[in-house]
Structures are given as C-alpha cells and as structure tokens.
C-alpha positions in Angstrom: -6.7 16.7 -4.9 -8.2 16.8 -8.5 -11.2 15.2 -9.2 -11.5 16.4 -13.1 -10.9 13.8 -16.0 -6.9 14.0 -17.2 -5.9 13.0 -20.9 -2.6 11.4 -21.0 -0.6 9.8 -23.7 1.5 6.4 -22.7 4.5 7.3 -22.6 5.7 3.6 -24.6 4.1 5.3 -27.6 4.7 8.9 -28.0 3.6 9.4 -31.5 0.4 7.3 -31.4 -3.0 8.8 -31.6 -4.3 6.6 -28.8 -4.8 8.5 -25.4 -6.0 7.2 -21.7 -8.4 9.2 -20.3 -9.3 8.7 -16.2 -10.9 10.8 -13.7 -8.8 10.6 -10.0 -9.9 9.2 -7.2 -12.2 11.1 -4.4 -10.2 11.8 -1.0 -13.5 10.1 0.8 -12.4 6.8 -1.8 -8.3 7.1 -1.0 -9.4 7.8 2.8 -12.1 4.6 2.5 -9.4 2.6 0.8 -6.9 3.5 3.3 -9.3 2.7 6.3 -10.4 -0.7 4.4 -6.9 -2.2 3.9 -5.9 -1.3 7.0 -8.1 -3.2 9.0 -7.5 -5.6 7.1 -3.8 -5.9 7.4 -4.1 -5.0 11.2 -6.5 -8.2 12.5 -6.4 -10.8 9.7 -2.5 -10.1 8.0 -1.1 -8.9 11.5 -2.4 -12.7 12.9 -1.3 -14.5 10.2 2.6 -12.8 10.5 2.6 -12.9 14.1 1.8 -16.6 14.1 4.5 -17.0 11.1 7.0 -14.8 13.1 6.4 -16.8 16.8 6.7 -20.2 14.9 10.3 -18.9 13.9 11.2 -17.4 16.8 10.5 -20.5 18.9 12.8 -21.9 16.6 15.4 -19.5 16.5 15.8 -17.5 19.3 13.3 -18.8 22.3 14.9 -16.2 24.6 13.4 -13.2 22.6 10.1 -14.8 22.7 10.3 -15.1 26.0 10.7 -11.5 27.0 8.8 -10.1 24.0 5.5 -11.2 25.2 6.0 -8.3 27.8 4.2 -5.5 26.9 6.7 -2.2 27.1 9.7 -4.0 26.6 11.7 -3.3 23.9 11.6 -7.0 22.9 7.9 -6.6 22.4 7.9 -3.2 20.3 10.8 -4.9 17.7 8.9 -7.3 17.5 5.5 -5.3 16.9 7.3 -3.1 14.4 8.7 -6.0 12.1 4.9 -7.4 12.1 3.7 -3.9 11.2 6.9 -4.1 8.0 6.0 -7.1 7.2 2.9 -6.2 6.8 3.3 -3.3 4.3 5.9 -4.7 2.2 3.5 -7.8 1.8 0.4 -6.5 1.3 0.4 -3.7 -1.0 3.1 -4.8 -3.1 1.5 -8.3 -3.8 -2.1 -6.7 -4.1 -1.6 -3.9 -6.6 0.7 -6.1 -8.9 -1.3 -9.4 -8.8 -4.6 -7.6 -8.9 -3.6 -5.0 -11.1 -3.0 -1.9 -9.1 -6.0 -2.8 -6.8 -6.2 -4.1 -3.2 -9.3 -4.9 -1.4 -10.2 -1.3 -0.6 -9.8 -0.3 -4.0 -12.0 -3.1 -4.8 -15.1 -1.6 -2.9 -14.2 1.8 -3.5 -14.4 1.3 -7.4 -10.6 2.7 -8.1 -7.2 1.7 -8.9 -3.4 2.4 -8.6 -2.0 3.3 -12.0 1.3 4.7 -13.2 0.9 8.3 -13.8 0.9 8.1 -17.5 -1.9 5.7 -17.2 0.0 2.5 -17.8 0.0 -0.4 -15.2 1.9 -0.8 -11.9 5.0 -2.6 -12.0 6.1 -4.5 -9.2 8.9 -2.1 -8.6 6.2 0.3 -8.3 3.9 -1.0 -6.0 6.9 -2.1 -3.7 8.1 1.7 -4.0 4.9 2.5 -3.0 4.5 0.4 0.1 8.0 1.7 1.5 6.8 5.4 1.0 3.8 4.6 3.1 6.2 3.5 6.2 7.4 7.3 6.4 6.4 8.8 9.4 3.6 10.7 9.1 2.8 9.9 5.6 -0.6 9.3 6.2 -1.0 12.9 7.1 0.0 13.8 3.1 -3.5 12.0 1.9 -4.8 15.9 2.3 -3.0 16.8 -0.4 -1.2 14.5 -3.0 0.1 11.9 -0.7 3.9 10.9 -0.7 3.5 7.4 -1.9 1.9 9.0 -5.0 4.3 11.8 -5.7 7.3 10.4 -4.9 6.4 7.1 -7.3 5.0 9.2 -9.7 1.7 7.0 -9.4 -1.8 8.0 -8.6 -5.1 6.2 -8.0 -8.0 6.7 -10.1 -11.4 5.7 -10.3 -12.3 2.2 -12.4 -16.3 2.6 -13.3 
C-alpha cells in the first residue's frame, strides 16, 4: 500500500483550481481498524442482533429456535451466519455515512473512508463496501489494496 501524500482534483469540478490533498492510511492503522470494529461487532453488535433475531424467532418460527440452539446443526450455523450479515450490512454502512466515512476504529486510528477522488462516502458506497467485505477471504486482500477498496473505488486515509 502507499503511504505518500496523493493530489487529486474532485471530480464535481473539473476545471477548478482547488485540489484535496491526503496521505493513505498505514496497513498497522487499516489492520488496527479492522481488529477494532470487529470486536466490536462480534460481542456488543452480535448480542444485540442475536437478542433482536431470537425475539423474532420466538415469534415466528419457535421450531427453528428450538433446534438452532444446537451447536453443529445446520439450524445453528443459518442462524450464526444471518447474525454475522446482519452485522456487516449494519455496521459499516451506518457508521461511515452517519459519521462521515469513519467507524469506531477509524476513530482511534486517526483515519477515514473517502471516495477515491477525495469526496465523501455516499451511502451507496459504504453499503458497497460492507458487501465486498462478506467475500470470502477478503480479509486476506488488506496486504495489498483490499477488495472493498478497489472494487468501490474508495480508500481510507489518514484525518490528522
């Protein structure tokens, strides 16, 4: 990844004199961030979801709840992997729009998600985002420009 300072023009205003400049993010920050939010989604959003999700169960379909509260079965992994959906497409989205490409990691690491012109997120962005980070073995493409980046055309740079 590269760390030097970029110079881009916003792409809303070709002919203008006016130019963003920002320096990316360090791997140690985008591997901090990546460490931060996740815990965070795994024991306080993943509670929160599952408690939201048995609620509805019980009031939909008591059977399933039944059997998925048995590790191994198939009941128990659907039901792991919606949490683990919900989570993504809740999080990230609502975070980096709302707080303006940031999410709590980004918030300690001193960096943000940006466009790759420099302009803000849009929601469609950050949702994009969050769906490109359900790919298998996307985490794996943080050593070099990862997916959810590329494929967005978004990056994450540093704020101070």
């Amino acid at each position: 990844m590269n760390t030097e300072t970029q110079t881009v023009q916003p792409s809303e205003d070709i002919l203008s004199e006016s130019f963003i400049r920002y320096e990316y993010a360090t791997r140690g920050q985008r591997f901090l961030n990546y460490l931060i939010d996740n815990i965070l989604m795994r024991f306080g959003l993943s509670f929160l979801t599952g408690m939201l999700m048995g609620i509805l169960l019980v009031a939909i379909y008591p059977e399933f709840l039944d059997r998925m509260v048995i590790p191994g079965t198939s009941e128990y992994w659907i039901f792991a992997l919606i949490i683990l959906f919900a989570n993504y497409i809740i999080y990230y989205p609502v975070c980096e729009k709302f707080f303006q490409g940031r999410t709590l990691g980004k918030l300690i690491t001193g960096t943000m998600a940006v466009r790759i012109d420099g302009s803000p997120l849009t929601f469609k962005d950050a949702l994009l985002r969050s769906l490109c980070r359900m790919v298998p073995f996307e985490q794996f493409s943080g050593f070099g420009v990862p997916w959810h980046d590329s494929w967005t055309n978004t990056t994450v740079i540093k704020t101070s």
